[in-house]
C-alpha positions in Angstrom: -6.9 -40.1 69.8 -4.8 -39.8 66.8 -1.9 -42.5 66.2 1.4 -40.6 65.7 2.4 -41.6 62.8 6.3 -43.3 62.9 9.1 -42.0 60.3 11.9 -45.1 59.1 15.5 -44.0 59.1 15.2 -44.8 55.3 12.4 -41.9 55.0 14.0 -39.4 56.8 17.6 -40.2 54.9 16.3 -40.0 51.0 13.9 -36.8 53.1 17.9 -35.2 53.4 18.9 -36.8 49.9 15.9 -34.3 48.0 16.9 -31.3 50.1 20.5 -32.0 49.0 19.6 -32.1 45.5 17.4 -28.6 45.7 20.4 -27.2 47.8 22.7 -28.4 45.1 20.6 -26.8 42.4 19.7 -23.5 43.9 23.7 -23.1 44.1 24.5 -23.9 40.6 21.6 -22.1 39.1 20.2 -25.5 37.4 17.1 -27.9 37.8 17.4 -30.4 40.5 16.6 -33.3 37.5 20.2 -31.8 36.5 21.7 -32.7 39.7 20.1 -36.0 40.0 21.4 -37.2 36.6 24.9 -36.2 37.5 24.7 -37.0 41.2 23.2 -40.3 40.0 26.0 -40.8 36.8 29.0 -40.8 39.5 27.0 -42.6 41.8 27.4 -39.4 44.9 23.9 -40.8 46.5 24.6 -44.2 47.2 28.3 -44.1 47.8 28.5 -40.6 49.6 25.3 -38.7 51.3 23.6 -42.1 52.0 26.5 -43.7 53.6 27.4 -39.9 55.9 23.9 -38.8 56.3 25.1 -38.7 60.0 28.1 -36.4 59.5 26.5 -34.3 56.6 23.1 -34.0 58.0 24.6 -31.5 60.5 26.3 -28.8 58.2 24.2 -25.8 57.4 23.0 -25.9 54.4 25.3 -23.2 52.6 28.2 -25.0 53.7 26.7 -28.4 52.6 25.7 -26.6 48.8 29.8 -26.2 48.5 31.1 -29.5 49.7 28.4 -31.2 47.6 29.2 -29.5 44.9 33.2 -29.6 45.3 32.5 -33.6 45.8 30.3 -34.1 42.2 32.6 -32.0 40.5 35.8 -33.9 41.9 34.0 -37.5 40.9 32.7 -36.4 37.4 36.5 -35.1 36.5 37.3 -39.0 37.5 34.8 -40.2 34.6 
């Protein structure tokens, strides 16, 4: 019998943290290194999707694309 295999909260977090990058890039029209480099510059990953994966996890993924973006654009005008 083969042992089911077990995915950590962490996986399945930075799992939803790729998809919002691709999401992110598909709706801008740039690659998702882009996206990482600004996402990563403000610091949106660690200080917003990680800590609301619960909240942001449940938006469909059109309406997720436009807060994302609305978000980076709001923190890199604070640079």
């Amino acid at each position: 019998m083969d042992e089911i295999r077990k995915i950590s909260k962490e996986q399945i977090v930075m799992a939803f943290v790729a998809t919002c990058i691709e999401t992110m890039a598909r709706h801008l029209g740039v690659s998702y290194q882009e996206v990482y480099k600004r996402m990563e510059r403000v610091g949106m990953i660690d200080n917003y999707i990680v800590p609301n994966y619960e909240p942001l996890h449940s938006e469909s993924r059109e309406v997720l694309a436009e807060r994302m973006v609305e978000c980076l654009m709001n923190w890199e005008k604070e640079l």
